[in-house]
N, C-alpha and C positions, 0 to 999 in steps of 0.2 A: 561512351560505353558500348563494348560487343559482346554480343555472345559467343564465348570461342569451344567451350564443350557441355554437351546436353546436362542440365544442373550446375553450370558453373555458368557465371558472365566476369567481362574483364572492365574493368574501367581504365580508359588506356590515355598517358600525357606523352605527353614528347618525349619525357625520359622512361618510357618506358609501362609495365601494367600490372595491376595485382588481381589476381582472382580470388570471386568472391561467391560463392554458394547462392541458389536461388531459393530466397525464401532467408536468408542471413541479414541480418541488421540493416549491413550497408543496403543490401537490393532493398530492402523493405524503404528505406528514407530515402529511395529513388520515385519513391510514389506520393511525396512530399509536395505538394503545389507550391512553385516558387510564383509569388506574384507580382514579381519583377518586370520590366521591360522587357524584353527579351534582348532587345539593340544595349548595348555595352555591358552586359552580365560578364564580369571577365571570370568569376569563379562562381561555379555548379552549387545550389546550392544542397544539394546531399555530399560533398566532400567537406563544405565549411561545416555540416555536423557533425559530418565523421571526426573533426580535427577538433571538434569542441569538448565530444564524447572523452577521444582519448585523452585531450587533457587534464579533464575532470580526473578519469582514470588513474592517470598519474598523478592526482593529488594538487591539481589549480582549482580554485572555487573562484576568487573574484573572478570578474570576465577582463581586467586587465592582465592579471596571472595568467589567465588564459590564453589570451593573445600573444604573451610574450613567451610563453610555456612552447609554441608552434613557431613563433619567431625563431627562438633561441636553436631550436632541431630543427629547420626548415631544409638543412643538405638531406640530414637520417630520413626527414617525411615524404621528400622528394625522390627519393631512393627506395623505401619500403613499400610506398603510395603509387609511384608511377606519377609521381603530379609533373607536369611542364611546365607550371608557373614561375614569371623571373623572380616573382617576393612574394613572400605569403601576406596575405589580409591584413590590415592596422585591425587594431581596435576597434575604432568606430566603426569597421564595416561588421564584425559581428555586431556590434548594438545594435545597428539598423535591421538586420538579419533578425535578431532577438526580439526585437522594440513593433516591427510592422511587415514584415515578410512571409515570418511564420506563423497560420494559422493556428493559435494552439490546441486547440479542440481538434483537430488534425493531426494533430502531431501525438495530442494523445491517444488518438485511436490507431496510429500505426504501432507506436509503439507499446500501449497495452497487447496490439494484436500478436506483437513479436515476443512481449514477453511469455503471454500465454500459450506458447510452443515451448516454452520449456519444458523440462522432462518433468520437473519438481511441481508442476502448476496441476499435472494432472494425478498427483499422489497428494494434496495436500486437499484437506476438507472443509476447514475453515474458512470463512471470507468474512474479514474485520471490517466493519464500514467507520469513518472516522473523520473529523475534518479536521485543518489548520490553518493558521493564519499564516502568511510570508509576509514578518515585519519587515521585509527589505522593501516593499513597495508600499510600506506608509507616507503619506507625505500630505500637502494641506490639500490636493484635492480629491484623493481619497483615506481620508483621517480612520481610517476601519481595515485599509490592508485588503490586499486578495488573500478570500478566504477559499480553499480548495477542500471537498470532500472525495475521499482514495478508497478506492476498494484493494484490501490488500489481505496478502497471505501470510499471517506470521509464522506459518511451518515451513513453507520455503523462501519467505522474508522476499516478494514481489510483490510488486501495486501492478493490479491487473487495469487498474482504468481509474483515470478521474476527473472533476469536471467542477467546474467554477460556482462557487453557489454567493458570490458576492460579500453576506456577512455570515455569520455562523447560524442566526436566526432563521436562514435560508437554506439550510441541508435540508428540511423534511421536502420543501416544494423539490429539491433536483433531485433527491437523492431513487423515485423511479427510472430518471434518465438515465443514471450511474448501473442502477438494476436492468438495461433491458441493453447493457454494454457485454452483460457479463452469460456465460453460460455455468447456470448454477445447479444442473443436474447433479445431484450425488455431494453437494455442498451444504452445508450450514451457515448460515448468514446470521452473525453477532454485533451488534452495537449497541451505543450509551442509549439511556433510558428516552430520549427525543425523537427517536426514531423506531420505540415501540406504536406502532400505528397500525391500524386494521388493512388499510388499502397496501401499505409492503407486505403483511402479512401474505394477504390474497395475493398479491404477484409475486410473491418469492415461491408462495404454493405452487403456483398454476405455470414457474418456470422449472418444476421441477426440483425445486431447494427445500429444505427445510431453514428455520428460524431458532432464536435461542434469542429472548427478548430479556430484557431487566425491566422492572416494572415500579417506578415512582409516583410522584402527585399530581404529575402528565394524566396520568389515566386513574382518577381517584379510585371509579366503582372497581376496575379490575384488580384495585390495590387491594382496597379493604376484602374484597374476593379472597381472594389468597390469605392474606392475615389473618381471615375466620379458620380457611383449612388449618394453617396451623396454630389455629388460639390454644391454649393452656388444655390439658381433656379435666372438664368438668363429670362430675358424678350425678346419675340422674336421679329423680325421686326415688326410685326402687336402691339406691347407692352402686347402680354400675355406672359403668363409660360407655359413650360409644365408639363402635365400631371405626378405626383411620386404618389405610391401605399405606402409612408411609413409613419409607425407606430413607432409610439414614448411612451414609460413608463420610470418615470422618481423616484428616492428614494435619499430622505435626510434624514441622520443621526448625529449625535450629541455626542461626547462623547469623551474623554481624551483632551479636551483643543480645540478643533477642528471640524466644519462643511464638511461635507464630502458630494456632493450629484452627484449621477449616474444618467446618461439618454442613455438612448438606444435608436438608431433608425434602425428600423427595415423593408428591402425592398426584394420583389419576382421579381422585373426587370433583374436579371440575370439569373432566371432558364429559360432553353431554348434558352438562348442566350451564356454563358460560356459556354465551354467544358466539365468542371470541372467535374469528376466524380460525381451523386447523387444530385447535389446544387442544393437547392430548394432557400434557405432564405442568403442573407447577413446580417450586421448589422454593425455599429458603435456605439461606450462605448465612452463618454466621464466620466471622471472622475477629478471633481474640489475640491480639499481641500483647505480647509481656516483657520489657525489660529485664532482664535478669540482672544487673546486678541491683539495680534499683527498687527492682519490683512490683514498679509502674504498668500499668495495663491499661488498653481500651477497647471496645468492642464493638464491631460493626453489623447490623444485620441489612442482609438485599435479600429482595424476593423478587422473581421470573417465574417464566412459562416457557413453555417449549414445543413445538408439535414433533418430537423426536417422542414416540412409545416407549412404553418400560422395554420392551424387548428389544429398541432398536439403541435408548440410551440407559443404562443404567446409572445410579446417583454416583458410581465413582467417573463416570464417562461427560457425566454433566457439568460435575467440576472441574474435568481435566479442561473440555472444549470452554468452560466460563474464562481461566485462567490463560488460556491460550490467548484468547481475544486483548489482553490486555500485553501481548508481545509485541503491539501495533505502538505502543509509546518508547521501546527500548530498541525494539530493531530498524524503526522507520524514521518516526518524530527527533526521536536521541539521536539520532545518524546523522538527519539532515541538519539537523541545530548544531551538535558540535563536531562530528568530523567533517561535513561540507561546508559549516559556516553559513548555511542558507540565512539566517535573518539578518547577521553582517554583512551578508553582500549586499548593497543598497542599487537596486534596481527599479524606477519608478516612472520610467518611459515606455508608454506602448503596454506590450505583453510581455516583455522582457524576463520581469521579474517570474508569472507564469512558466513561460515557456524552459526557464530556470531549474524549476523546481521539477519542471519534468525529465529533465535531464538529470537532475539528485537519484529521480527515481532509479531513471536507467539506470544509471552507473549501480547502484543501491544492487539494483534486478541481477546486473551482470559480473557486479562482484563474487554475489549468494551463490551462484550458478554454479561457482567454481567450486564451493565450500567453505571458500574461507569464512572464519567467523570474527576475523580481526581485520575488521577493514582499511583505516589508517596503517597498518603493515603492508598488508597487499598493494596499495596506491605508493607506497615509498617504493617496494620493488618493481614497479611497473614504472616508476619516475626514472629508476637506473637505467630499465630497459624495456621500454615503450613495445618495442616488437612483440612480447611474449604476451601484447594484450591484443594484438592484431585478431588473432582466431575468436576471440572475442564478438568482432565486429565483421567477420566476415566468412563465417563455417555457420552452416545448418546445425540448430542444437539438435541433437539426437534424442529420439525419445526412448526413454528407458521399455 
């Protein structure tokens, strides 16, 4: 690799070089620690991700596809790429590369770092915390799978950073680490009811973020707290009520066979009176579905807290951000299970399977970028013509 013009570097093969922006994907997985030999490395390894990237890209998930995806176009990669290589990689040599090379915790913080220069990273407010399992790397000697918890965007549909928590049991002990990855100034940090805890509370606070918790039998006192704000209003001995400060916004929706309508109520009678690190706002969701033709119905109620103020969230802002949060199951989890096949690809050597699912992300990261919202589309036309995903991997995103 040269540098040939100020903001640009060249990575240069025998046949030739392509230029690549500093501070662009590729330069960024130059910073990649290969911890290889150094004596017989016959191929760099930030090209062998480059090459892994775009096949993903193009729509290979096994890591055989994959290999054969760069086999099959090795004149076109060799020509676009600048590569000198007389054959591209077997197979095995990415497993090994996947399996014991790449450090992944490494790998995720390069490329959390690259996806958070997107333009969309720094207009989006939310940050979902959430974990999963990659059943591809179950097997009998870890019968429980790598379980990974993702901090991620469902407004610009990016995973900013994530990090190994071993079983699901274990998101609360990482899930600080995951917190002190992320710059949460000007953000709201949303997750399932296990990681309502006082200690993220205090360091989401003191990094600048605010919080939007959901509040179950994890946290009994702070439960029943809230239940009392909104018990039923009783009449007193003189036959008045007392005085509640809440705010109620309510949304009906219509669609797949079925009425669906939310209400929120929304109360400040706890700030100053719980302990609770930051609480300003509680609230209660109820949530009624109704079958239409049937007639069938059921009804769910959730109560949360929030240090977002009346004036900073109001009850229709509260439900908008509650509902956003659950965009982490359809645009991330949904993604990687059925358009990348991540729990079919059986990966259970090394960090493999890991270092796998970081690469779901990317691709995930760098398709959004573009706009598209139909991802299996975009991966078939990038399969036709690989080139048109190059800028992809090698131009500085621009910031809006």
């Amino acid at each position: 690799m040269q540098c040939s013009t100020p903001g640009a570097c060249v990575a240069v093969g025998d046949g030739g070089g392509i230029v690549f922006d500093v501070g662009s994907l590729w330069d960024r997985l130059t910073a990649v620690t290969d911890t290889r030999h150094r004596r017989g490395v016959r191929y760099p390894l930030d090209a062998l991700l480059v090459l892994l990237t775009l096949a993903k890209v193009a729509g290979a998930d096994q890591l055989s596809a994959m290999a054969d995806w760069v086999t099959n176009r090795q004149e076109a990669l060799r020509a676009a790429l600048g590569l000198g290589w007389a054959r591209m990689p077997h197979h095995n040599t990415f497993r090994r590369i996947l399996a014991s090379v790449v450090d992944p915790d490494e790998l995720d913080g390069v490329i959390g770092t690259f996806l958070s220069s997107l333009p969309q990273t720094g207009t989006s407010v939310v940050v979902a915390f959430d974990g999963k399992t990659v059943r591809g790397t179950i097997d009998l000697d870890q019968p429980h799978g790598e379980h990974l918890l993702a901090a991620y965007l469902p407004e610009a549909g990016l995973v900013l950073m994530q990090v190994a928590a071993g079983e699901k049991e274990n998101e609360i002990t990482v899930a600080p680490k995951l917190l002190t990855c992320l710059d949460l100034r000007g953000k709201v940090v949303i997750a399932d009811a296990m990681h309502t805890q006082r200690h993220l509370s205090v360091q989401i606070l003191e990094a600048g973020g605010e919080y939007l918790w959901v509040v179950k039998d994890n946290q009994p006192t702070l439960r029943a707290d809230i239940v009392q704000v909104f018990a039923p209003e009783t009449p007193t001995v003189l036959g008045n009520t007392l005085p509640n400060d809440w705010e109620t916004f309510q949304t009906v929706e219509k669609g797949h066979g079925r009425r669906e309508t939310r209400t929120i109520t929304v109360s400040s009678l706890l700030h100053g009176y719980s302990d609770w690190p930051g609480l300003e706002q509680v609230f209660k969701v109820e949530r009624q579905r109704v079958e239409v033709r049937r007639g069938k119905g059921t009804t769910e109620v959730v109560y949360g807290l929030t240090s977002l103020r009346r004036d900073e969230a109001s009850p229709q802002r509260l439900l908008a951000l509650s509902r956003t949060y659950w965009g982490i199951e359809n645009g991330l989890h949904y993604c990687r299970d059925v358009t990348f096949q991540e729990d079919r690809c059986r990966l259970t050597q090394g960090n493999a399977g890991r270092v796998m699912a970081t690469l779901n992300n990317l691709v995930i990261g760098l398709l959004r970028s573009t706009g598209t919202t139909n991802l299996a589309q975009a991966r078939r036309r990038y399969d036709a013509d690989f080139t048109q995903a190059l800028p992809l991997l090698t131009a500085t995103p621009l910031r809006l």
